[in-house]
C-alpha positions, 0 to 999 in steps of 0.5 A: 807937856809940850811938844818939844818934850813930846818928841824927846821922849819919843826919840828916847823911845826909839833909840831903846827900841832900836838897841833891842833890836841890835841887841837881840839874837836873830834866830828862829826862837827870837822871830816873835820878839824882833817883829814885835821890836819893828812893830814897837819901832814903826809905831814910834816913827809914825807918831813922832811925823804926826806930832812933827805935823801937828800940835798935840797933847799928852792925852792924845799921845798916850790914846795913841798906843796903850803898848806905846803909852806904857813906855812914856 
C-alpha cells in the first residue's frame, strides 16, 4: 500500500470519527464514549503528520495502534 493510499484511508477514518463525535449525545452517560472519540481522533491526527513526515509501510501503521488498526 503506498503512501498516498495510507493517508486517504486515515483521512477516511478521521472523517468517521469525527461524525461520531458530532453525532453523539453530550451527557453525562456519554462521557466515556466522547473521550474515547477525542482519543480515537488524536491518534488519527498524530499518525497522519508521522507518515505526512516520512515513508512507511503498512505494517508499521497497522503496529501503530491495535484499536486504529482494527479501522483500516
Amino acid at each position: 500500500m503506498e503512501k498516498k493510499e495510507i493517508l486517504e484511508k486515515l483521512e477516511a477514518i478521521g472523517v468517521a470519527i469525527e461524525d461520531s463525535y458530532n453525532t453523539a449525545v453530550d451527557t453525562s452517560e456519554n462521557s466515556d464514549s466522547m473521550y474515547y472519540i477525542d482519543s480515537a481522533r488524536n491518534l488519527v491526527e498524530e499518525l497522519m503528520v508521522s507518515v505526512e513526515g516520512e515513508k512507511v509501510t503498512l505494517n508499521e501503521v497497522m503496529n501503530t495502534s491495535p484499536a486504529l488498526a482494527k479501522l483500516l
